[in-house]
MOPAC internal coordinates of N, CA, C and O (Angstrom, degrees):
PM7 1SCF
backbone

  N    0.0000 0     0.00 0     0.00 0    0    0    0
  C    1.4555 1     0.00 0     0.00 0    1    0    0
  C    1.5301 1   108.92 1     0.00 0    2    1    0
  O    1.2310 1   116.04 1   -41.92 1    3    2    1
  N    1.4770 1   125.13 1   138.08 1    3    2    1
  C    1.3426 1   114.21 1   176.04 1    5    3    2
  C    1.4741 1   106.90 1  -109.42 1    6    5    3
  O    1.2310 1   128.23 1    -7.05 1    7    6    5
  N    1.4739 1   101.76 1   172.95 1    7    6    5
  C    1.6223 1   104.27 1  -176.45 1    9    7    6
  C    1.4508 1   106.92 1   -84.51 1   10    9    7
  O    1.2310 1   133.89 1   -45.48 1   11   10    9
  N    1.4232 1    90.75 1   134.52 1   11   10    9
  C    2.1288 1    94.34 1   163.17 1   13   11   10
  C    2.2069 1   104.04 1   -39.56 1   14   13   11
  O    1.2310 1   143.83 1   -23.99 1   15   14   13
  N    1.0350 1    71.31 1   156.01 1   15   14   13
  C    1.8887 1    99.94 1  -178.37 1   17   15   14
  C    1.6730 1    97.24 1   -78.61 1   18   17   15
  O    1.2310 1   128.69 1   -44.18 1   19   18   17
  N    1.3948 1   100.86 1   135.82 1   19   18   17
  C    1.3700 1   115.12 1   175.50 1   21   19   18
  C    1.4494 1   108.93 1   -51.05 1   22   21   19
  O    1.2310 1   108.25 1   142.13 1   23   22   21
  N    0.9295 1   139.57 1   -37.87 1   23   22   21
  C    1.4396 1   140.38 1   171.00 1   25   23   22
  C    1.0995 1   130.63 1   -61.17 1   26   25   23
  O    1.2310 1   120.58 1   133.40 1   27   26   25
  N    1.6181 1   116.50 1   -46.60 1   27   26   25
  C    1.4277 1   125.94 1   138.73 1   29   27   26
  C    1.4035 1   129.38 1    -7.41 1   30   29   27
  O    1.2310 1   137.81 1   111.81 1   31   30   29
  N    1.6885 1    83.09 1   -68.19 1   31   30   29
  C    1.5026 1   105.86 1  -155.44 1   33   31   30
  C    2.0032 1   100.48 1   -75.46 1   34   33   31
  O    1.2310 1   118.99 1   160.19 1   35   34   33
  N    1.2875 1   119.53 1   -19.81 1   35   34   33
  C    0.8869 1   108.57 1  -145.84 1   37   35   34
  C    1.7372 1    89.01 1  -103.52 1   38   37   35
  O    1.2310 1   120.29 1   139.81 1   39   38   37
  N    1.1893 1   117.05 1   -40.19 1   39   38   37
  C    1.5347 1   127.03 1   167.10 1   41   39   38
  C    1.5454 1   118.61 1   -33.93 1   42   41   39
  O    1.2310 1   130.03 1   118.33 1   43   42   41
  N    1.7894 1    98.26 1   -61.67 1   43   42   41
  C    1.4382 1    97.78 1   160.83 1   45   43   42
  C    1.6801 1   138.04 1   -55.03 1   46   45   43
  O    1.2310 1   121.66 1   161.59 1   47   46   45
  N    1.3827 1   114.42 1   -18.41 1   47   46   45
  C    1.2755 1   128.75 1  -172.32 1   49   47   46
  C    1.7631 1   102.11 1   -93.16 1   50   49   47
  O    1.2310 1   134.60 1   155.84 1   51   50   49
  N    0.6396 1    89.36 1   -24.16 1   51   50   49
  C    1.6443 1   101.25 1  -171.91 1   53   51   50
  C    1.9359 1    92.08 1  -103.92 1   54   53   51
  O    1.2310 1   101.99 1   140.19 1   55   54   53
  N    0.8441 1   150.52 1   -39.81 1   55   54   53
  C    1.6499 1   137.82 1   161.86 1   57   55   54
  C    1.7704 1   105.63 1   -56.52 1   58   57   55
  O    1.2310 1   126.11 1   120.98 1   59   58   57
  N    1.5976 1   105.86 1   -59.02 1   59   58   57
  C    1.9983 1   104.97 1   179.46 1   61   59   58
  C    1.6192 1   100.94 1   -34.51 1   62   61   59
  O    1.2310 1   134.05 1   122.77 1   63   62   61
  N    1.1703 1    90.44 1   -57.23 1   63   62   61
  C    1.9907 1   106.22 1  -157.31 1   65   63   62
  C    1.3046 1    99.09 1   -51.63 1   66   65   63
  O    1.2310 1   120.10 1   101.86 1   67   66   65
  N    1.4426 1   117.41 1   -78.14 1   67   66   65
  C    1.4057 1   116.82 1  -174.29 1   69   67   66
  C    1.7412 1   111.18 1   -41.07 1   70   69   67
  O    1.2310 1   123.47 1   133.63 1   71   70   69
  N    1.3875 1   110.96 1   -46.37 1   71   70   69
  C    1.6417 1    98.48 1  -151.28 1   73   71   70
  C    1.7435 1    87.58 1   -84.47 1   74   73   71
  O    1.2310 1   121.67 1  -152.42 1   75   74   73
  N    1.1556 1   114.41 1    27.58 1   75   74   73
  C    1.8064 1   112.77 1  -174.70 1   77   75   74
  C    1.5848 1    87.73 1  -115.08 1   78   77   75
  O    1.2310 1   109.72 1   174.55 1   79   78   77
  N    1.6249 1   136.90 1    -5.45 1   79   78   77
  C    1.3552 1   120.69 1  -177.20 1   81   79   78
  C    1.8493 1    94.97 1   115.75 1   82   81   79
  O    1.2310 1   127.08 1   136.40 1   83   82   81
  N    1.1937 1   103.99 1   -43.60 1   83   82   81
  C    1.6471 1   107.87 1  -131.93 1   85   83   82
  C    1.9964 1    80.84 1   -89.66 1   86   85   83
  O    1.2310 1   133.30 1   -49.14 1   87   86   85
  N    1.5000 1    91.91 1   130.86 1   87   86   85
  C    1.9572 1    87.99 1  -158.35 1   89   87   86
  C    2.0993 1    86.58 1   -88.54 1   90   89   87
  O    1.2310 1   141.17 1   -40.89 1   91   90   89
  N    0.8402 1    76.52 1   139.11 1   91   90   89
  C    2.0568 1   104.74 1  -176.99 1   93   91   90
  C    1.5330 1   117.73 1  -116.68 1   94   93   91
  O    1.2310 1   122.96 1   -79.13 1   95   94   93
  N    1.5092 1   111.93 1   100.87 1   95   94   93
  C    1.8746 1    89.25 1   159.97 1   97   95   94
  C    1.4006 1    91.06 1  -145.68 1   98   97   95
  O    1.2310 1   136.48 1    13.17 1   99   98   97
  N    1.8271 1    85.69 1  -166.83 1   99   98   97
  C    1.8876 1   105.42 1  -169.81 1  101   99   98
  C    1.4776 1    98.31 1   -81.49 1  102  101   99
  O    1.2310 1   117.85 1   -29.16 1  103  102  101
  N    1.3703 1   121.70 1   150.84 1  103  102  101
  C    1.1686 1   123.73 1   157.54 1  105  103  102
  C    1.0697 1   108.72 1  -117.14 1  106  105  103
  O    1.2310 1   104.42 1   165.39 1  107  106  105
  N    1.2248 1   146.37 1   -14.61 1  107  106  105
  C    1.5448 1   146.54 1   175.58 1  109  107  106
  C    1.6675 1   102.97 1  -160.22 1  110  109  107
  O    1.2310 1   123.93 1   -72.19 1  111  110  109
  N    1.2742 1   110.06 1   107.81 1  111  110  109
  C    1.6323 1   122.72 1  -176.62 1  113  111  110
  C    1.7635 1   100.28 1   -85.23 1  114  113  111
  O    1.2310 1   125.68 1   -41.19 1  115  114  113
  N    1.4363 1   106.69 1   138.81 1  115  114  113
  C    1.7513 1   124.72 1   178.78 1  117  115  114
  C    1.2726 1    92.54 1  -114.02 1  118  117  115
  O    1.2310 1   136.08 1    22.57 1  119  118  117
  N    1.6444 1    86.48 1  -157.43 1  119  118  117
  C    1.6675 1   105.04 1  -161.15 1  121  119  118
  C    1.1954 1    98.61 1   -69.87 1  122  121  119
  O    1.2310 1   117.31 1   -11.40 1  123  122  121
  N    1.2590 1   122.73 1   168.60 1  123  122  121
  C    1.2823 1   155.81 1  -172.04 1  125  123  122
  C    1.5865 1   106.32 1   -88.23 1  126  125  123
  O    1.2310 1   122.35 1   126.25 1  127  126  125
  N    1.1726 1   113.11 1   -53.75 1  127  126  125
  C    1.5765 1   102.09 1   174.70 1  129  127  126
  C    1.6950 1   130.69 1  -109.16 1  130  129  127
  O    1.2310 1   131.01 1   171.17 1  131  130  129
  N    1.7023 1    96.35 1    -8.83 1  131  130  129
  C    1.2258 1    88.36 1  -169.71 1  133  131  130
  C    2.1585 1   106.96 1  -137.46 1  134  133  131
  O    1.2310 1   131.35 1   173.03 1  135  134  133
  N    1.5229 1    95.70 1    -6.97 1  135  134  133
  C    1.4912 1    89.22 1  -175.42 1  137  135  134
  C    1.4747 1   131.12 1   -56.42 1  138  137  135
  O    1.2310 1   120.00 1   -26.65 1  139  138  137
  N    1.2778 1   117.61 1   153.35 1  139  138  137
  C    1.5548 1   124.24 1   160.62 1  141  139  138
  C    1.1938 1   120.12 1   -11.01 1  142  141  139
  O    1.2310 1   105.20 1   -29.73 1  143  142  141
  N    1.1517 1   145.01 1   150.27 1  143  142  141
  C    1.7918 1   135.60 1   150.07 1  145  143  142
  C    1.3754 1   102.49 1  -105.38 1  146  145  143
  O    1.2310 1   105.63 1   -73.63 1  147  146  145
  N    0.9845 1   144.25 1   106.37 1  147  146  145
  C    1.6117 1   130.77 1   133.36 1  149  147  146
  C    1.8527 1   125.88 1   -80.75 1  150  149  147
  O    1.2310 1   136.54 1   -47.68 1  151  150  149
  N    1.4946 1    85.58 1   132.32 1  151  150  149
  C    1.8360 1    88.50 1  -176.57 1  153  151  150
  C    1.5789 1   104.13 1  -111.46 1  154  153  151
  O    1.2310 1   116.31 1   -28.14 1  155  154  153
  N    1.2521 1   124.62 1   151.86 1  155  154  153
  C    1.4183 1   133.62 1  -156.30 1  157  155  154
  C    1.4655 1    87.73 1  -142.81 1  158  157  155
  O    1.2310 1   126.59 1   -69.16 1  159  158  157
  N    1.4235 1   104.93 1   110.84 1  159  158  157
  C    1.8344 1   107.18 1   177.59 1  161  159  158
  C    1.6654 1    91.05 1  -101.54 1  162  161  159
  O    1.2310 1   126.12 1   -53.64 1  163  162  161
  N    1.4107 1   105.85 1   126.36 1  163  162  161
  C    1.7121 1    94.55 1  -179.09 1  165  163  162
  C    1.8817 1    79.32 1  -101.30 1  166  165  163
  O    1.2310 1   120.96 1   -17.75 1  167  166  165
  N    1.4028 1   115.77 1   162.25 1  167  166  165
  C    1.3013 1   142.58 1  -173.77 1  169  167  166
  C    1.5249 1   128.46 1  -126.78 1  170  169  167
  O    1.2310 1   130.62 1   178.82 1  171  170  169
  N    1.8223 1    97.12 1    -1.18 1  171  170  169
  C    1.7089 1   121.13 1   127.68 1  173  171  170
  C    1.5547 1    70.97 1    74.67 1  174  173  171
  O    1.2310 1   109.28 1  -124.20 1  175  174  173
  N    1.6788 1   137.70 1    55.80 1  175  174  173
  C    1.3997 1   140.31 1   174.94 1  177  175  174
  C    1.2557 1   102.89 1  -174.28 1  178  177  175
  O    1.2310 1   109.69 1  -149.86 1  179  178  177
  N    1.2934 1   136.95 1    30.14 1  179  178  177
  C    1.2678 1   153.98 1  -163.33 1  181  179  178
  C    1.7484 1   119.11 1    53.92 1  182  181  179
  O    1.2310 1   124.63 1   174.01 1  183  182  181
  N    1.4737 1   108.72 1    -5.99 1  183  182  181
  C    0.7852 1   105.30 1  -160.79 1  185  183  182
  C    2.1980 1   111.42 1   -98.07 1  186  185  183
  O    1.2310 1   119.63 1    -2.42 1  187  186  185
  N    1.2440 1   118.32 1   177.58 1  187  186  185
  C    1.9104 1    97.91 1   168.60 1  189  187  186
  C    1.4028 1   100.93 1  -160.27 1  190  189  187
  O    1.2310 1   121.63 1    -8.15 1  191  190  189
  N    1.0218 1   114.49 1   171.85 1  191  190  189
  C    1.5607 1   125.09 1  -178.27 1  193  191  190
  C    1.7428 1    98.28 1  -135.06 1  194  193  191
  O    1.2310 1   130.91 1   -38.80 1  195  194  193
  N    1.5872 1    96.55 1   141.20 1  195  194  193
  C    1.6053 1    94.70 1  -164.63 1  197  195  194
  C    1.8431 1    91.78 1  -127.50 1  198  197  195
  O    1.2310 1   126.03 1   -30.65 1  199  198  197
  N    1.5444 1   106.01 1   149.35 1  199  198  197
  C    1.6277 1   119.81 1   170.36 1  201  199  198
  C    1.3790 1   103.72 1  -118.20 1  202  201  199
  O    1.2310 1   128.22 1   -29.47 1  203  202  201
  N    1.5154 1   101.78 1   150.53 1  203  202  201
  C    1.6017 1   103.93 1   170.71 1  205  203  202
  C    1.2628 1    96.86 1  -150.75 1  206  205  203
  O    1.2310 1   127.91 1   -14.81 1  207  206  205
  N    1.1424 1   102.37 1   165.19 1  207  206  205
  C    1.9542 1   113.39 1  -178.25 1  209  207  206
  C    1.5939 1   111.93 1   -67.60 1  210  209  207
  O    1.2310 1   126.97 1   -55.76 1  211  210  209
  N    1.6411 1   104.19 1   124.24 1  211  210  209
  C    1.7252 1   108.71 1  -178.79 1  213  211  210
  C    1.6459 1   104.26 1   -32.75 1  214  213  211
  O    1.2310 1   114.91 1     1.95 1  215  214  213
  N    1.3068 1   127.25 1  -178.05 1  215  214  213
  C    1.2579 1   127.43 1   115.97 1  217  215  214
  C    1.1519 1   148.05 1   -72.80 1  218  217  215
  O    1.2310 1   118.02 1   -30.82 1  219  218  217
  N    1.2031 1   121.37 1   149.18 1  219  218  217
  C    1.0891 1   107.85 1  -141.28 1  221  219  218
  C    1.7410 1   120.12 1  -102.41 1  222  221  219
  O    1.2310 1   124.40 1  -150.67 1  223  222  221
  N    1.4412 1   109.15 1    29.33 1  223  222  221
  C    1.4001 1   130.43 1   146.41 1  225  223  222
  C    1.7782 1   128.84 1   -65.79 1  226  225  223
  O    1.2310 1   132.99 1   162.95 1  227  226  225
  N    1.7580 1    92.51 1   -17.05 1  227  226  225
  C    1.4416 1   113.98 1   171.77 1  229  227  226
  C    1.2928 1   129.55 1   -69.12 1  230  229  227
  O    1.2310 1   133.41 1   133.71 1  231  230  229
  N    1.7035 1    91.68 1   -46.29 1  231  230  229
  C    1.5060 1   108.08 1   172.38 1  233  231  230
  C    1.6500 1   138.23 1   -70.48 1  234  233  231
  O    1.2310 1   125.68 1  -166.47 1  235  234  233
  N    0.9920 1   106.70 1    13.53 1  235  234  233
  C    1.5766 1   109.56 1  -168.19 1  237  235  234
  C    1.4306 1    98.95 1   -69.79 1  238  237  235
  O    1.2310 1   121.35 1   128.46 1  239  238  237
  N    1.3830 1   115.02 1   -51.54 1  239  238  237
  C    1.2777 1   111.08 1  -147.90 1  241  239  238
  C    1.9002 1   104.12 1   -95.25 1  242  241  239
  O    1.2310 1   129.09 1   176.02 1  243  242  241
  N    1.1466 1   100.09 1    -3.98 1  243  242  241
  C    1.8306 1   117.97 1   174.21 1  245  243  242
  C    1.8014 1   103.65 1   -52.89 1  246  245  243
  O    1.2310 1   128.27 1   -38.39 1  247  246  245
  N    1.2619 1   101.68 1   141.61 1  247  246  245
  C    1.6709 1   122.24 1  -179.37 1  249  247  246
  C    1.7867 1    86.12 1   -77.97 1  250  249  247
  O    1.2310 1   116.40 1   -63.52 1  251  250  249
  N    1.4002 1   124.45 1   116.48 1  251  250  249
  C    1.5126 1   128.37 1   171.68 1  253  251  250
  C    1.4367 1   104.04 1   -62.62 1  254  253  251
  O    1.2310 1   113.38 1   143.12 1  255  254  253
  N    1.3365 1   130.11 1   -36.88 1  255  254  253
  C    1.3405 1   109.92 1   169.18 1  257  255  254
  C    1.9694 1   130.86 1   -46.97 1  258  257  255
  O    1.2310 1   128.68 1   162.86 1  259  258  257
  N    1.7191 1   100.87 1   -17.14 1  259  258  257
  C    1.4833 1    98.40 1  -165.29 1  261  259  258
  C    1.4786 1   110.57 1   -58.56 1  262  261  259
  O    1.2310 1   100.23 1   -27.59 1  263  262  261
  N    0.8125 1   153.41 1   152.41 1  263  262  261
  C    1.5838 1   163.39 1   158.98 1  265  263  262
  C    1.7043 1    97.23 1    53.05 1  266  265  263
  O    1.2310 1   122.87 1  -174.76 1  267  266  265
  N    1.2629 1   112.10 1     5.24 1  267  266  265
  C    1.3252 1   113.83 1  -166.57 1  269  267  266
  C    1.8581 1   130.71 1    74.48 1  270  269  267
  O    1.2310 1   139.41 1  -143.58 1  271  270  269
  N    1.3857 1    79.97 1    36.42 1  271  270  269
  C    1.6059 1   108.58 1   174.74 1  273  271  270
  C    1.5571 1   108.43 1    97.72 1  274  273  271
  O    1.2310 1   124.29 1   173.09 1  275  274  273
  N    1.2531 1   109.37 1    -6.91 1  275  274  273
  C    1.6354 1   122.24 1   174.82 1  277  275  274
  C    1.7219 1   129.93 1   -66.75 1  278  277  275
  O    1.2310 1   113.55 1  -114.42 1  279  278  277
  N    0.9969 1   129.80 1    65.58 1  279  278  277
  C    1.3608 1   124.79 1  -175.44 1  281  279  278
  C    1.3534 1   111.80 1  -114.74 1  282  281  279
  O    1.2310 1   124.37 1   -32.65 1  283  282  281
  N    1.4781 1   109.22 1   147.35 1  283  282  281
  C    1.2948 1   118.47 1  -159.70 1  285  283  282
  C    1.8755 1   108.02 1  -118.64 1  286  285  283
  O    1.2310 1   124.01 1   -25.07 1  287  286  285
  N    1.3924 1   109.91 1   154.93 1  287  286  285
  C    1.4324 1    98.95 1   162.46 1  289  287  286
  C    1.8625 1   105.21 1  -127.00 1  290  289  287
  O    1.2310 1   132.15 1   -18.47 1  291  290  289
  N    1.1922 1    94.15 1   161.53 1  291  290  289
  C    1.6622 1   114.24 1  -171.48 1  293  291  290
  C    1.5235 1    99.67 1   -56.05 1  294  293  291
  O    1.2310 1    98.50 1   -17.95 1  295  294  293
  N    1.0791 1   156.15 1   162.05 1  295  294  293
  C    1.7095 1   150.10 1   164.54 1  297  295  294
  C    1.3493 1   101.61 1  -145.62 1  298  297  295
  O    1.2310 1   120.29 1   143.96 1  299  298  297
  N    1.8763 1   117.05 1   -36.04 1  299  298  297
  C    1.6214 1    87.79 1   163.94 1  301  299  298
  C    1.4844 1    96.64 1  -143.36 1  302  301  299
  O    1.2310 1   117.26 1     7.67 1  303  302  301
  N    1.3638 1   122.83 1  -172.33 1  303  302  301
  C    1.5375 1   131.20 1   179.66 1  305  303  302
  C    1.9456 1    96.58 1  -131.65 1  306  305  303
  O    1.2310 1   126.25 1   -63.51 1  307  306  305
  N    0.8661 1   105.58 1   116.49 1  307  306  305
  C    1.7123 1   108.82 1   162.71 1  309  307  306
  C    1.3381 1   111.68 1    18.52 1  310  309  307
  O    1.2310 1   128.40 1  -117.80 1  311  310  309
  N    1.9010 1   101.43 1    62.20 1  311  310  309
  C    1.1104 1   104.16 1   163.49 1  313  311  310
  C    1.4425 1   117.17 1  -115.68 1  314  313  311
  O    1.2310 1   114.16 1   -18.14 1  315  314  313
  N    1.4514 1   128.66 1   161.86 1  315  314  313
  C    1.6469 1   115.99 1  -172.44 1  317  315  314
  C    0.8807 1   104.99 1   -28.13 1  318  317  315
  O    1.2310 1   126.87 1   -44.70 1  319  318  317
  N    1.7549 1   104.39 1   135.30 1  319  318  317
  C    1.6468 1   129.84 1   155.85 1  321  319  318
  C    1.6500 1   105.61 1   -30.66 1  322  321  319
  O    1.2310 1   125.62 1   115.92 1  323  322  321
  N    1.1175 1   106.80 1   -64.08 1  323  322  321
  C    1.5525 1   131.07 1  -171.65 1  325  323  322
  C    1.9843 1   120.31 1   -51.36 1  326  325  323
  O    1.2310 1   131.51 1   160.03 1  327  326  325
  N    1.2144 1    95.39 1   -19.97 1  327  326  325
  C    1.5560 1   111.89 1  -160.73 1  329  327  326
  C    1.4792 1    89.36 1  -114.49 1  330  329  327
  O    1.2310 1   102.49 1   175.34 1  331  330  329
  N    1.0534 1   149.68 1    -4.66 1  331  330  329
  C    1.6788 1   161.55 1   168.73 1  333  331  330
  C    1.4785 1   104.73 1  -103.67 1  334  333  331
  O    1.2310 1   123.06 1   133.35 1  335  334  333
  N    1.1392 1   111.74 1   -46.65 1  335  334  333
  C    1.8454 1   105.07 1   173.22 1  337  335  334
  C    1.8558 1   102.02 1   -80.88 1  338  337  335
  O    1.2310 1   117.69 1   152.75 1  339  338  337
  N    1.1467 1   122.00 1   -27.25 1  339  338  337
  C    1.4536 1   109.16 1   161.06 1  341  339  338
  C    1.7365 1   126.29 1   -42.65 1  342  341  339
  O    1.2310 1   130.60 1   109.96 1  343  342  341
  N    1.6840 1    97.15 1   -70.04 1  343  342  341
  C    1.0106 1   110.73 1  -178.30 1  345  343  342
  C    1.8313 1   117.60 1   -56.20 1  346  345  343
  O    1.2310 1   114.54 1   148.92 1  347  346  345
  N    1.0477 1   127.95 1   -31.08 1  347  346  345
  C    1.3841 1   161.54 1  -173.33 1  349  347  346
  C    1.9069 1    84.83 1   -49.63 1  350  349  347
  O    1.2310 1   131.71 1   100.86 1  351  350  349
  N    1.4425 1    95.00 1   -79.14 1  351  350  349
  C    1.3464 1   125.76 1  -175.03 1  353  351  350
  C    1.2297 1   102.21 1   -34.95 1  354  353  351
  O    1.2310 1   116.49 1   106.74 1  355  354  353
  N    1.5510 1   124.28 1   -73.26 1  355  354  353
  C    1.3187 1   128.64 1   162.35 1  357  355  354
  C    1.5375 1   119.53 1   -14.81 1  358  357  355
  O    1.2310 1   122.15 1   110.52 1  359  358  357
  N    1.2725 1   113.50 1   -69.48 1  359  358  357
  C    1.3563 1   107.92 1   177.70 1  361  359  358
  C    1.0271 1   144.22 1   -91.23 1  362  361  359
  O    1.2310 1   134.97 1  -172.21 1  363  362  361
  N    1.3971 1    88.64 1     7.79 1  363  362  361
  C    1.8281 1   106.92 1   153.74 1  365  363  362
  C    1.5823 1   110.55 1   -88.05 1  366  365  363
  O    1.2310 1   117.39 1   175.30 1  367  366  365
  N    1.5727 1   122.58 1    -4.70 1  367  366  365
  C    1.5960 1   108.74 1   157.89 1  369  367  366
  C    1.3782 1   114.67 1  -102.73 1  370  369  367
  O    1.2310 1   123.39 1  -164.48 1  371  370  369
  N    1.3667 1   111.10 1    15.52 1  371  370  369
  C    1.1870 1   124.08 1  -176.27 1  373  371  370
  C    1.7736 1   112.19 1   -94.26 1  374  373  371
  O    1.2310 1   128.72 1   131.80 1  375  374  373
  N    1.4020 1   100.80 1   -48.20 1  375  374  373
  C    1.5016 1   122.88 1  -148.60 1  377  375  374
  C    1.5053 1    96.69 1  -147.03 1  378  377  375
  O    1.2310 1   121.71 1   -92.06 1  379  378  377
  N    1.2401 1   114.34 1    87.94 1  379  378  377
  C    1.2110 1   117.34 1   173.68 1  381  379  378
  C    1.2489 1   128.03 1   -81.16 1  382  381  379
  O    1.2310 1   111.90 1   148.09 1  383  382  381
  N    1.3192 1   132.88 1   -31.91 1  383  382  381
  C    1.2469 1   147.99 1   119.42 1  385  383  382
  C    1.6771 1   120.25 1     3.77 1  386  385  383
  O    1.2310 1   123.94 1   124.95 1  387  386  385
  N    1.6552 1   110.06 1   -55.05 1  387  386  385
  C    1.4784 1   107.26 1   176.06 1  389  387  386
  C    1.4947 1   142.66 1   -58.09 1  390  389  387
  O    1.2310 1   124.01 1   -13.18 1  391  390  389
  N    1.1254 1   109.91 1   166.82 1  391  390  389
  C    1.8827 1   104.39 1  -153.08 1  393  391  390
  C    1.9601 1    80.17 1  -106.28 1  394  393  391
  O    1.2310 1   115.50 1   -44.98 1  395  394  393
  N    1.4099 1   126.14 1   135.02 1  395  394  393
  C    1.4511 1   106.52 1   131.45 1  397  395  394
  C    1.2276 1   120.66 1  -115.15 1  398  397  395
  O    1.2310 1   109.96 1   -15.99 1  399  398  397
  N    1.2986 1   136.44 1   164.01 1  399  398  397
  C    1.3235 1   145.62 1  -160.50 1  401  399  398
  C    1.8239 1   109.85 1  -137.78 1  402  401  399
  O    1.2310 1   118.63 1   -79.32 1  403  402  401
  N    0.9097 1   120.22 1   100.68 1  403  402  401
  C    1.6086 1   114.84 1  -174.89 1  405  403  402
  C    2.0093 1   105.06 1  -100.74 1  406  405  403
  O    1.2310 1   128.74 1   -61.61 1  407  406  405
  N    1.2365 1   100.76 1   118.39 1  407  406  405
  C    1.4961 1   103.16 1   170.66 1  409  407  406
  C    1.8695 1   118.51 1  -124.96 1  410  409  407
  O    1.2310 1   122.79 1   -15.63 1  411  410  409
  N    1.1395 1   112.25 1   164.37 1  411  410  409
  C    1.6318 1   113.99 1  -151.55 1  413  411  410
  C    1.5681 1   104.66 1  -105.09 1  414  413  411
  O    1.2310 1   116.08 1   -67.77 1  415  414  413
  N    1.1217 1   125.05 1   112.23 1  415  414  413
  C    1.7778 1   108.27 1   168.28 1  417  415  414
  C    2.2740 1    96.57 1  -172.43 1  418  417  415
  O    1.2310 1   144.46 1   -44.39 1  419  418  417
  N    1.0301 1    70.07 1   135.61 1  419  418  417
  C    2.0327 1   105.54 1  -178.53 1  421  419  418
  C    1.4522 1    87.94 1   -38.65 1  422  421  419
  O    1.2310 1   120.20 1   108.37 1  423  422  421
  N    1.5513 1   117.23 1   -71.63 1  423  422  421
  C    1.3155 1   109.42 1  -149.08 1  425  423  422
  C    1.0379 1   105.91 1  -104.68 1  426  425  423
  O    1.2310 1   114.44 1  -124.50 1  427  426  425
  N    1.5015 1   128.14 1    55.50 1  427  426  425
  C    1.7972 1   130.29 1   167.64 1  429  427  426
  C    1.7678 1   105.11 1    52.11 1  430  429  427
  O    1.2310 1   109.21 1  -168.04 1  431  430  429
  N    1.3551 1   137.82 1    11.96 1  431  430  429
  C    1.2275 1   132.51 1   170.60 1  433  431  430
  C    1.6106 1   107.76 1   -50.46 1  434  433  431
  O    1.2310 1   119.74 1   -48.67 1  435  434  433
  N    1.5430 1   118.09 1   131.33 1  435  434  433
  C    1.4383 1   107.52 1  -170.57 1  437  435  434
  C    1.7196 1    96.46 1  -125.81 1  438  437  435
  O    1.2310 1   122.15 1   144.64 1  439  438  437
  N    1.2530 1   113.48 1   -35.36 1  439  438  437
  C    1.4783 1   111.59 1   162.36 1  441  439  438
  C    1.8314 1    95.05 1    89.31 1  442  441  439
  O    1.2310 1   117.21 1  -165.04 1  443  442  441
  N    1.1774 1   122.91 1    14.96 1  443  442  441
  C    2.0407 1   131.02 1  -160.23 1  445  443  442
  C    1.5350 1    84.08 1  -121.63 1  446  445  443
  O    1.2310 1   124.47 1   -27.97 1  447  446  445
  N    1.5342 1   109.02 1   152.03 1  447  446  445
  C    1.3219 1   132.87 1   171.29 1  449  447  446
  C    1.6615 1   110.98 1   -92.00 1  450  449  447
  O    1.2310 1   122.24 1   -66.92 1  451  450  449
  N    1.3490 1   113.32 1   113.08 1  451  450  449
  C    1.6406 1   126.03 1  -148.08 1  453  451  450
  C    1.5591 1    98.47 1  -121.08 1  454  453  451
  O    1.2310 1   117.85 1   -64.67 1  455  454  453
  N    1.2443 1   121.70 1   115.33 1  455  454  453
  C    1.5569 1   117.50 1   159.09 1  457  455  454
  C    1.7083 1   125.45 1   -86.99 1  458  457  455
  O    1.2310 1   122.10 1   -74.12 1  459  458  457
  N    1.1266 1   113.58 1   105.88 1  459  458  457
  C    1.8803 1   104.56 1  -171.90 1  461  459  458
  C    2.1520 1    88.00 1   -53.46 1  462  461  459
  O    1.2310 1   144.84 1   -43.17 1  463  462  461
  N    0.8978 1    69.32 1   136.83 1  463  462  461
  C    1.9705 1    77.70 1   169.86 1  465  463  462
  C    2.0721 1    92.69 1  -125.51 1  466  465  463
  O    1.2310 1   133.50 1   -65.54 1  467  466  465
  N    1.7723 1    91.51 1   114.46 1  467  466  465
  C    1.9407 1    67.67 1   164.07 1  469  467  466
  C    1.4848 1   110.22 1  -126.26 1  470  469  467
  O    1.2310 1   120.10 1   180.00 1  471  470  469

């Protein structure tokens, strides 16, 4: 089974979000079939919590149906707004290709399928 297309995936995440209240868009659009996702939960207190796609030594043993091959890991917890759009930045000179996605909600709700990796 293959994974839905980053674009896919990201359209749909961004329709849930919005029609859930919680306002969702692109801030920097990637590839079309295969880029990065990063999600940017802002917490509307300066502060955000950010997801990015496991590596992918993680995934072997993952059910391909989950999020549709999409799983994310935690990268920060309510740390400066400012220090998440840094890092962000970074890997957009890193990975040009990558998608980020910034969505709005108080209590870090991200609504993404998350593996704690420790």
């Amino acid at each position: 089974m293959q994974r839905i297309t980053s674009e896919f995936f990201v359209s749909a995440y961004i329709r849930r979000r919005n029609m859930m209240g919680k306002f969702t868009a692109v801030v920097h659009r990637g590839a079309d079939e295969a880029g990065a996702i990063f999600i940017k939960v802002s917490r509307l207190d300066g502060t955000a919590d950010l997801y990015g796609p496991i590596p992918q030594m993680f995934t072997e043993d993952l059910d391909p149906a989950i999020a549709g091959g999409r799983v994310f890991e935690r990268l920060a917890v309510a740390a400066p707004e400012r220090e998440v759009d840094e890092r962000l930045f970074r890997e957009r000179g890193f990975d040009t290709d990558c998608w980020i996605v910034e969505t709005e909600c108080r209590d870090g709700t991200h609504d993404l399928d998350v593996l704690e990796i420790t």
